[in-house]
C-alpha positions as a Markdown table, in Angstrom:
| # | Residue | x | y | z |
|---|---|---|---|---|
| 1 | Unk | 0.0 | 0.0 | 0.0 |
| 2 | Unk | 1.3 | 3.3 | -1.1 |
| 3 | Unk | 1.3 | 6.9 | 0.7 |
| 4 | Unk | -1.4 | 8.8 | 0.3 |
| 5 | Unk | -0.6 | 12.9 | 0.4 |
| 6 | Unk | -2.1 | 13.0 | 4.1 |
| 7 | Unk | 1.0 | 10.7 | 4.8 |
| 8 | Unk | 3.0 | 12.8 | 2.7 |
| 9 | Unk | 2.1 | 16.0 | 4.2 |
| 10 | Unk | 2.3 | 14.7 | 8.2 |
| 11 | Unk | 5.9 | 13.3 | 7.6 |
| 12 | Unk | 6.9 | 16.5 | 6.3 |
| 13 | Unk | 5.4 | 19.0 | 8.6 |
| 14 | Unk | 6.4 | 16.6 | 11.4 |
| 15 | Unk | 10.5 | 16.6 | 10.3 |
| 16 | Unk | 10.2 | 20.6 | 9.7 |
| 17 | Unk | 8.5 | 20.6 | 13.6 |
| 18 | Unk | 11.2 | 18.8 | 14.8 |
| 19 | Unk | 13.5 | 20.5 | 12.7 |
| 20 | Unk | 12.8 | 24.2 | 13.5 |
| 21 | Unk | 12.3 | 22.9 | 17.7 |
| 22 | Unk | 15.6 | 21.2 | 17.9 |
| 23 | Unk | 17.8 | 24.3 | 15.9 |
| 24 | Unk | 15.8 | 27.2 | 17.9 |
| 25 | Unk | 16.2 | 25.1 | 21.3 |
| 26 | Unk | 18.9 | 27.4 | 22.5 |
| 27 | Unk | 17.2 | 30.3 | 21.3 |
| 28 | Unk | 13.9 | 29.9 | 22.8 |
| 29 | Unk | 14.8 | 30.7 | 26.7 |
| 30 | Unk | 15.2 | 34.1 | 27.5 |
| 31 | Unk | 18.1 | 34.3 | 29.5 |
| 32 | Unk | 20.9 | 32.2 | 28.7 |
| 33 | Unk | 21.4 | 28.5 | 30.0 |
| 34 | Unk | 23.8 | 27.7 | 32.5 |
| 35 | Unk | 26.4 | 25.8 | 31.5 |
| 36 | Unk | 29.0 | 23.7 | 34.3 |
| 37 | Unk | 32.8 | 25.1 | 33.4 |
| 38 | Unk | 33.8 | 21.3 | 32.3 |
| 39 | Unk | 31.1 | 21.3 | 29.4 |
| 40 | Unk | 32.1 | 24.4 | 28.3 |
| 41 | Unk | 36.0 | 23.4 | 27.9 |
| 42 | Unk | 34.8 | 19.9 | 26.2 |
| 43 | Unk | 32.5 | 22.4 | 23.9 |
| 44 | Unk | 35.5 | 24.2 | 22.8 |
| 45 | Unk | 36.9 | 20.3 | 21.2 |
| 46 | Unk | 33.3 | 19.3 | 19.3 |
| 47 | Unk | 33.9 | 20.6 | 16.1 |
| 48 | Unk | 37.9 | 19.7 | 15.7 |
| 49 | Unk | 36.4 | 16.2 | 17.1 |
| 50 | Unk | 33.7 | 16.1 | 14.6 |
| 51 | Unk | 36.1 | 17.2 | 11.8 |
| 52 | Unk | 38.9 | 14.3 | 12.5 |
| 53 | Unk | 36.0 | 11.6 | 12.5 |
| 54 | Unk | 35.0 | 12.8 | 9.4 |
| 55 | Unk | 38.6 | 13.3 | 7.9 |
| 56 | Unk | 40.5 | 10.7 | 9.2 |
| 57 | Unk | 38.7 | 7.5 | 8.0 |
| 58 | Unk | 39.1 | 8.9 | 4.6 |
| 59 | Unk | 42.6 | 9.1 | 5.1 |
| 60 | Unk | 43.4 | 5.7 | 6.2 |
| 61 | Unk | 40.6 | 3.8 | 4.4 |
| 62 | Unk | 39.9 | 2.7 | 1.3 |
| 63 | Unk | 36.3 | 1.0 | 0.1 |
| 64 | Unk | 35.6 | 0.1 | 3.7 |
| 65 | Unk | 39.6 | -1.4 | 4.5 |
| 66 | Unk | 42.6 | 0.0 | 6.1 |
| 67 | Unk | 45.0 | 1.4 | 3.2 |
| 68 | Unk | 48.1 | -1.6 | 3.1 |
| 69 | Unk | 50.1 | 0.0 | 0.2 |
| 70 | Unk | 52.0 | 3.7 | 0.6 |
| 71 | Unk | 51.2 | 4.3 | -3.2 |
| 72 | Unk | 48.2 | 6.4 | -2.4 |
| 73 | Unk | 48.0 | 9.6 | -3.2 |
| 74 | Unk | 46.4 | 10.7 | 0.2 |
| 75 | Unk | 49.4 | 9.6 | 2.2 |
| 76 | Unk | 51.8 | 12.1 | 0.9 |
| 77 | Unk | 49.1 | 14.9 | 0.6 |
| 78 | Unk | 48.7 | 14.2 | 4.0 |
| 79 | Unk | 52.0 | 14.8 | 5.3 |
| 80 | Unk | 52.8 | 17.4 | 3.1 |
| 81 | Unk | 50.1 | 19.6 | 3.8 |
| 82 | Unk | 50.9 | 18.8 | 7.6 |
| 83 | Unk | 54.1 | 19.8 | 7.1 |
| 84 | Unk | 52.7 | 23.3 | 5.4 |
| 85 | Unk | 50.4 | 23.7 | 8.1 |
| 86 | Unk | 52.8 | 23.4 | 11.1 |
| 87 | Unk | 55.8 | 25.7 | 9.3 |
| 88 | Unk | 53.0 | 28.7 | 8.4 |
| 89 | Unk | 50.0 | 27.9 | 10.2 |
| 90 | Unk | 47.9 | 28.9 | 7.6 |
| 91 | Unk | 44.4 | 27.0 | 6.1 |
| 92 | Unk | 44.2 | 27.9 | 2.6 |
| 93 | Unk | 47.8 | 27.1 | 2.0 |
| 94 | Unk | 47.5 | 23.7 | 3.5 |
| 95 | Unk | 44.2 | 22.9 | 1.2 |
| 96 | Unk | 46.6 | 24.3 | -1.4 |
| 97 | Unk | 49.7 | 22.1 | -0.5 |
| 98 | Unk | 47.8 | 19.2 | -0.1 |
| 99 | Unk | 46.0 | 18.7 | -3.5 |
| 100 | Unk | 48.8 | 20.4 | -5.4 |
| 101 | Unk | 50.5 | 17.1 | -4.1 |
| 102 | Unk | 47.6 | 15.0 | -4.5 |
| 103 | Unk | 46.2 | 15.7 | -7.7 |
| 104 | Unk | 49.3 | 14.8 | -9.7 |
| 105 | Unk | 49.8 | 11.5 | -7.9 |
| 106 | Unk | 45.9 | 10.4 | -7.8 |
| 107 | Unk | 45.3 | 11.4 | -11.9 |
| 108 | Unk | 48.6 | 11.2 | -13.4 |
| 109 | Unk | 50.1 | 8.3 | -11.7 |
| 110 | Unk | 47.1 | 6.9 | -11.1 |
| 111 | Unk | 47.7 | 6.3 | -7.2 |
C-alpha cells in the first residue's frame, strides 16, 4: 500500500517541527542556560572532534579497509600539507599544499 498525500504531508510537517524545535532550542529561553565550566572546555573540542571523524577515515581507508600500500595519493598529501600547516599555520595554504601534491599522484600516476 502506497502513501497517500495525508502521509505525505504529516511526515513533512512533522520533520520541519522537529526541525525548526531542535535548531531554535537554545534560542527559545530568555536568558541564557547555565552551563557547568567542564562542558564548556569539552564544547571548545566538538567541532575539531567532529572534523577528525569525518577526515580521518578517509585518510586511512579505502572502500571500507585499512589502506596496506604507501602508493596512495592521500598519504603524501597528508604529510605534506601537515608539514605546510605546522611551518605557516595557515588553512588555505594547506588545502593548497595538499591537493597540489595530491592531484598529480591520484590522476597522473594513477595512485
Amino acid at each position: 500500500m502506497g502513501w497517500t498525500w495525508l502521509d505525505w504531508a504529516l511526515a513533512i510537517g512533522g520533520l520541519a517541527v522537529i526541525t525548526m524545535v531542535s535548531r531554535a532550542f537554545f534560542m527559545i529561553p530568555e536568558q541564557e542556560l547555565p552551563l557547568p565550566p567542564w562542558l564548556r572546555r569539552g564544547l571548545k573540542y566538538a567541532p575539531l572532534a567532529a572534523l577528525s571523524a569525518v577526515v580521518a577515515p578517509e585518510i586511512v581507508m579505502s572502500q571500507g579497509a585499512l589502506i596496506v600500500t604507501w602508493q596512495d595519493a592521500r598519504l603524501p598529501a597528508v604529510l605534506c600539507a601537515a608539514g605546510y600547516y605546522f611551518w605557516r599555520r595557515g588553512i588555505l595554504g594547506t588545502i593548497s599544499v595538499g591537493m597540489a601534491v595530491y592531484l598529480p599522484l591520484h590522476i597522473l600516476l594513477g595512485w
